[in-house]
Each structure stands twice: as C-alpha cells, then as structure tokens.
C-alpha positions in Angstrom: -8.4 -20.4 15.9 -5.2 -19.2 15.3 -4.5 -15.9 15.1 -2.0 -14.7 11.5 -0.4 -11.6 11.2 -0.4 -11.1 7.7 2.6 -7.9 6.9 4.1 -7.2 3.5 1.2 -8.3 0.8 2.1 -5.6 -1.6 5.5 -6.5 -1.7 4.5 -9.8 -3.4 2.6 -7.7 -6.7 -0.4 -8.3 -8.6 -1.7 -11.9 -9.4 -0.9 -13.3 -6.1 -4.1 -14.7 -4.1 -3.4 -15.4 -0.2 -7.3 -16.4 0.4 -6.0 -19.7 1.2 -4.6 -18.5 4.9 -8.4 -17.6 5.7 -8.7 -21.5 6.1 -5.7 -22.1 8.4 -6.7 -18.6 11.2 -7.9 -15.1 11.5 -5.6 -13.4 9.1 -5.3 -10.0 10.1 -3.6 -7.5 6.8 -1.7 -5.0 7.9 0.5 -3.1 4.9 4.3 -2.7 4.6 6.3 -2.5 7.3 9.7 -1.1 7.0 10.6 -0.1 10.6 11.1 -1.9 13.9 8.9 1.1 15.7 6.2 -0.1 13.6 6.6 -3.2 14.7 6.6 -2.6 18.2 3.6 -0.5 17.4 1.5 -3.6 15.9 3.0 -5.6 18.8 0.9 -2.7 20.8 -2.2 -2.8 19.0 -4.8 -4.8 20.7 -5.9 -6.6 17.5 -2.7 -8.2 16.7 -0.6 -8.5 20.0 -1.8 -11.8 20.8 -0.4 -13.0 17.1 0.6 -16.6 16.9 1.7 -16.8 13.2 3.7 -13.7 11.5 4.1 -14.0 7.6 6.0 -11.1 6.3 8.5 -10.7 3.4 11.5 -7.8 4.7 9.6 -6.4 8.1 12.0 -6.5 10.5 11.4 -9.0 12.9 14.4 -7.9 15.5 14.2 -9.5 19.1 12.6 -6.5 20.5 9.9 -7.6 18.0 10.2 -11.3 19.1 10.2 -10.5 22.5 7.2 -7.7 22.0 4.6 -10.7 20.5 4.2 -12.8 23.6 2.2 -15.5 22.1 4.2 -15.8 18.8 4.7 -19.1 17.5 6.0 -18.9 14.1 7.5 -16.8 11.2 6.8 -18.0 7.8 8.7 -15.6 5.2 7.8 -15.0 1.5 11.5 -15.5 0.6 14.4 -17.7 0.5 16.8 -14.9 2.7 15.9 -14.5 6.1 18.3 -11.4 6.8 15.3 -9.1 8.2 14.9 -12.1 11.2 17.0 -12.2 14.2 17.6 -15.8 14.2 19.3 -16.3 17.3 16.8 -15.0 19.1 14.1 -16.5 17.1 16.2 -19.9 18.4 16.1 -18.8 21.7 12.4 -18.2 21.8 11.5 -21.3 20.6 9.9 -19.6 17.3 9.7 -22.1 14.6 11.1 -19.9 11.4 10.7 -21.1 7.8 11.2 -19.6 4.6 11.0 -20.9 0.8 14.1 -22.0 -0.9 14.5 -22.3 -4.4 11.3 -20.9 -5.6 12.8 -18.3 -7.6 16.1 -20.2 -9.0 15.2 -20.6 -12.6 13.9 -16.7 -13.1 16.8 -15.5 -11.3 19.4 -17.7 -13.5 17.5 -16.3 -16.8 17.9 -12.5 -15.6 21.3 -13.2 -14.8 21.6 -14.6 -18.7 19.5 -12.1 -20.0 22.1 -9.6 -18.7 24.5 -11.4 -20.1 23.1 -11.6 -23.4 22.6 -7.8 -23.4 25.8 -6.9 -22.7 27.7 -9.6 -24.8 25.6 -7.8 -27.5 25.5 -4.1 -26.9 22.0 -5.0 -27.2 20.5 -1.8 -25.0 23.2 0.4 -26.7 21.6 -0.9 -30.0 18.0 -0.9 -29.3 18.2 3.5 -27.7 20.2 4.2 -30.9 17.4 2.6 -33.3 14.9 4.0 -31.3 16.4 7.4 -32.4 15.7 6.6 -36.1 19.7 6.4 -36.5 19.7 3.2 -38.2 17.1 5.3 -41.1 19.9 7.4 -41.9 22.4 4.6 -41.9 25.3 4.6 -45.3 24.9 0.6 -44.7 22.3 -2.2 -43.9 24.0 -3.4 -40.6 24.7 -0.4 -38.6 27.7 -2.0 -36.7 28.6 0.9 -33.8 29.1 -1.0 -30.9 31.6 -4.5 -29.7 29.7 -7.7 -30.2 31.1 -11.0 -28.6 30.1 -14.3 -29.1 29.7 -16.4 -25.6 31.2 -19.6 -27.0 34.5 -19.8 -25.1 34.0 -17.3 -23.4 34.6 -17.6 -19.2 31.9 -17.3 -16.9 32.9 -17.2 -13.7 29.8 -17.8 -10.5 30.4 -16.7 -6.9 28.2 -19.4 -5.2 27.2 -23.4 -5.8 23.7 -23.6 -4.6 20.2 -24.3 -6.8 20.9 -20.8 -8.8 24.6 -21.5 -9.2 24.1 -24.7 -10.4 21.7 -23.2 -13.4 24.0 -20.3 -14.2 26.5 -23.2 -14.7 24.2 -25.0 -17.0 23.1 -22.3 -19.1 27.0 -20.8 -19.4 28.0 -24.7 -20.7 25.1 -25.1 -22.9 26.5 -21.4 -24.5 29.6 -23.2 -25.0 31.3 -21.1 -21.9 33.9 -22.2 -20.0 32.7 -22.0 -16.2 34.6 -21.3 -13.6 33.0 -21.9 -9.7 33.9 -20.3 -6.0 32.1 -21.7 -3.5 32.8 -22.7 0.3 32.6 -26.0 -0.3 34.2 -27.0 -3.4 32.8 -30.3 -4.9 32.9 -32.0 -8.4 30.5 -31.1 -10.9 30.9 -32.2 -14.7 32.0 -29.5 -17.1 33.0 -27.0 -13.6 36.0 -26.1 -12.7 36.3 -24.9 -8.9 38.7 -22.6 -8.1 40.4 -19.9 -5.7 38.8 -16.4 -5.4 41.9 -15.0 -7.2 41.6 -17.2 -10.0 37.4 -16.1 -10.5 38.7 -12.6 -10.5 41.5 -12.6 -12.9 39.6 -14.8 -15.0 36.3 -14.1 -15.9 34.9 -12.7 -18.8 31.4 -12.3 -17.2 31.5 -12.8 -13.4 27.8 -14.0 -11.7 27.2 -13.4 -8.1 25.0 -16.0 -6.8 26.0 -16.4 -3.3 23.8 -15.7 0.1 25.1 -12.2 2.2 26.9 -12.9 5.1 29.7 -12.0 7.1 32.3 -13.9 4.3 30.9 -12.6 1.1 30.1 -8.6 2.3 31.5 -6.5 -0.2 32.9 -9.5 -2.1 33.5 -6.8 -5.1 35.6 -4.3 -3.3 38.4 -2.2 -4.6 41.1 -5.2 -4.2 38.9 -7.6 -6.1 38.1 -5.3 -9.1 41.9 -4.4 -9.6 41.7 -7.9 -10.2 39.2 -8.2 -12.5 39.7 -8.0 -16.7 39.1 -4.4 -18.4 36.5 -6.3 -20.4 34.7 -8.3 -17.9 31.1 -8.0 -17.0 30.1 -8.1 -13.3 26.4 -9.4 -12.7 24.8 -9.1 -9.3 21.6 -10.7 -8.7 22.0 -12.0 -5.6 22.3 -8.9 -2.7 23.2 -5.6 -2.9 26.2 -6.2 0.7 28.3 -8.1 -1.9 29.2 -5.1 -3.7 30.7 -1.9 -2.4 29.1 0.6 -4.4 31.4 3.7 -4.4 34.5 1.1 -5.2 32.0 -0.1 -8.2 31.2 3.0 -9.3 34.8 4.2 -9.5 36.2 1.2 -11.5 33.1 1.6 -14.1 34.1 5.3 -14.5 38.0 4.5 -15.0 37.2 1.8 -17.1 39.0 -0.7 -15.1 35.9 -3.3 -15.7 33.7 -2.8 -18.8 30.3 -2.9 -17.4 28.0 -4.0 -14.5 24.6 -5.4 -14.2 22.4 -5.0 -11.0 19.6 -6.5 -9.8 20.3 -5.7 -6.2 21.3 -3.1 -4.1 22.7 -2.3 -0.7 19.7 0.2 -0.3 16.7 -0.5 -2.0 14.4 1.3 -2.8 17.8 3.2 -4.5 19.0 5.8 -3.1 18.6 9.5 -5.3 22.1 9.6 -4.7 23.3 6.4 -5.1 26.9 6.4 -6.7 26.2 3.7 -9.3 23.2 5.7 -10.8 23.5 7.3 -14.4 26.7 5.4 -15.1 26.0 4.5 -19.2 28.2 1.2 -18.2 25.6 0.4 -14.9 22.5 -1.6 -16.2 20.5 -1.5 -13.3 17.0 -3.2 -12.8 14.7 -3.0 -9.9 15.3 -6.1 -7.5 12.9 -7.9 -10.1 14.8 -11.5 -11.0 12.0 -13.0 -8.5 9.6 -11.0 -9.9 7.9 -13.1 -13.1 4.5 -14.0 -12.3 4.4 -17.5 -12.1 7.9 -17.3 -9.7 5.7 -15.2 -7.2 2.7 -17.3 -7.5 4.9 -20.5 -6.3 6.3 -18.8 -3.9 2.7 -17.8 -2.2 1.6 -21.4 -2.6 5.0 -23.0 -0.7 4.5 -20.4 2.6 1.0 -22.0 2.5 2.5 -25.0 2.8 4.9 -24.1 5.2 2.4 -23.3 7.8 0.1 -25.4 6.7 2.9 -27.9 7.6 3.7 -26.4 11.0 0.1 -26.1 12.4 0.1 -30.2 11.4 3.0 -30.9 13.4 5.3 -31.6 10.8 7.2 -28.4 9.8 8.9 -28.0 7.0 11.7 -25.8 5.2 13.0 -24.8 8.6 16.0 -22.1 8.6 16.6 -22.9 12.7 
C-alpha cells in the first residue's frame, strides 16, 4: 500500500472531508508546515521517510526536501500555484507534480467584484458611519457623505487572460464597463480590448490583478506604474501579494496619487504587525479568502482526489511538469 504524507489539512478550513485518501494508501496527518527544517525533520521521522505521495497546500517542498524523501513519487497540491515546489528539481527527480487549476476562478472573480462594488459605492465608509447611529441624527433621508460612481462606462482594466481574467472580463461588460486586457499573449476576445502595459495604467478606472507571480509580473505595481495610474482609480489584488510593492503602495495611497486599494493577497501572509499598507482608511484588506467559500474548497479537495487517484492509475492528470 502506498504510503501518503498528508501536510497542511487546516489550511483547507472546516467542511472539507479528505476520508476518501484512506482508500488510495496509509495516509499519515501531520499539521502545518511552514519551514524547510520541518520538512527535513519529517523526511527524518521513521514513520514518514519512506513517503511515496506528498499532498500539501504551501509546505515548502525545496530540493533538499525532494532529495530528503528517497521513495517519493508524487506531489499533489491543494492549489492552482505551485510557488512553494522546486519544480526543476521536482523535473529532475522524476516526481510527478500536479496541482488544481481553475477550482477557485468564479469566487475569486466575485471577490474581485465585490471589491469593486464596495468601493464604487463607499459602501464600507457607509455601512461604519450607520453603524454609529449617524444616519438617526441625519437633517435628510439620504445621508449622502461620501462619492458614489456608477460602473456603466466606467474602465476596468485586468492584468492577466486566464480562466479568472476571462470572468473579471465578463462581469465588468455585463456592468456596462469598458475592459481593457494585458496579457502575454494577446488574443481576440469580443467586447476586449488588449493593450500595452502603459495604456492599463493610464487608463483604468478600477485595475484587477489576475496574473500568476513570476519573474515578469513581480512588483507589477511599483512606484513607476502608480505614477501612472488615475488619482481616482481603484487597484484590486487578488491574485499574489509579489505583484505589488507594498511600501511604493502604501506611499501613493497616503499622497493620494491613487484613490484606494483592495487586497486579498500579500507578500507576507500571515500580515506582518508592521506591514506598511496596514491601517491606511484607503487599504481594504481581506485575509487571502477569495478561495475561501465553502463550496470552492470542497471542489478543490475532491479534484486532488482525483489527481492522484489518476496517477496511481497510470493516467495522470493536471500535470504542472
């Protein structure tokens, strides 16, 4: 019987039932791992050395680690990044790596509108303020303290063409948006206009990062892109926290060169105490949660079944190497 490491369960929340591995191996649960030490350590540990199947969601799997599980055979990941894996190595090795695209595109598109939507109408602003019992002591019956914009031609501009992209698109046009796209590999798409990374900046009222992190999109949103950007535009990051260089963020939010950001992601999560961007009244920031609704998470457990389910068949699929 095979033997499965099984690293990171809590990182996947409540509601999420992994039983079904018990019918493809020995599953051995071990908690979050956040270290490579720790993972040399369980590469130590009699009980799981001889590993054939590691399924882990941000454990670093470095190639110390590969090299460290002698018998390893795969590494199924409960996500659709695969930053935490050394895949060259992995390559090298001969370790069959898969991971689960698109599982989480539509919640992450509707966080990215639901951002959107809040800051198009000042609706957190609006909500604290009524909370208060200001609206009680109101002279009028629309208390009308804060900008409100309508989305209808309105540009949204999206950083990235892939199965999130491509919804982002669709929602922004069904608002009545004009949507601007740039993507390495421009392409023809009805109702999209692709265009230069210049012309995103300058021209976006609400600008969506949707893009994977590597060595071309780190800190995307630097200082010379956000003197680019509009005094009014929204930035929305639900992608990775590397796109965005924080400090250069949190300077333009507090000199008012863009209006506002929204963050899903950052480039150190859990967030740092000192982070620049936190307690900035501009900086909506939410936990690293656009993955997060239940249903999302539940797909996602069932497609890693799948995925090794598929490789101990012979057949693998969603292969990243």
């Amino acid at each position: 019987m095979k033997k499965i490491l099984l690293l990171d369960k809590e990182t996947l929340g409540e509601g999420v039932d992994l039983s079904p591995f018990g019918t493809l191996g020995q599953v051995i649960e071990r908690g979050t791992i956040k270290s490579e030490e720790e993972m040399l350590a369980l590469a130590g540990d009699p009980l799981c050395a001889d590993a054939h199947i590691l399924l882990c969601n941000k454990a670093p799997i470095t190639a110390r680690v590969l090299d460290a599980f002698k018998n390893l055979a795969y590494v199924g990941v409960f996500a659709t990044g695969v930053n935490n894996v050394d895949t060259a190595h992995a390559a090298k090795k001969s370790v069959t790596l898969c991971n689960v695209p698109d599982y989480s595109s539509d919640a992450v598109a509707q966080l990215v509108f639901t951002f959107i939507l809040m800051s198009a109408g000042n609706t957190f602003s609006y909500v604290k303020d009524t909370q208060k019992g200001d609206w009680t002591t109101s002279p009028s019956f629309s208390m009308i303290r804060y900008p409100l914009t309508e989305l209808q031609g309105k540009t949204l501009g999206i950083l990235g063409y892939g199965s999130i992209g491509k919804k982002v698109a669709r929602l922004g046009l069904a608002f009545g948006m004009e949507v601007l796209v740039h993507t390495r590999t421009p392409r023809k798409a009805e109702g999209v206009r692709f265009v230069s990374k210049k012309e995103l900046l300058e021209h976006s009222d609400f600008l969506s990062l949707n893009a994977p992190l590597t060595a071309q999109t780190a800190r995307f949103i630097n200082e010379e892109s956000l003197s680019l950007m509009k005094p009014t535009a929204v930035l929305i990051n639900t992608a990775r926290g590397g796109l965005v260089d924080e400090q250069a963020l949190a300077r333009a939010l507090k000199d008012g060169q863009i209006a506002c950001a929204c963050l899903d992601v950052l480039q150190k999560e859990p967030m740092d105490k000192d982070c620049a961007l936190l307690g900035l009244e501009n900086c909506l920031i939410t936990p690293h949660i656009a993955w997060a609704p239940l249903q999302t998470r539940q797909r996602l457990a069932r497609i890693a079944f799948e995925n090794l389910q598929a490789f101990l068949n012979g057949t693998p699929q969603n292969e990243v190497l």
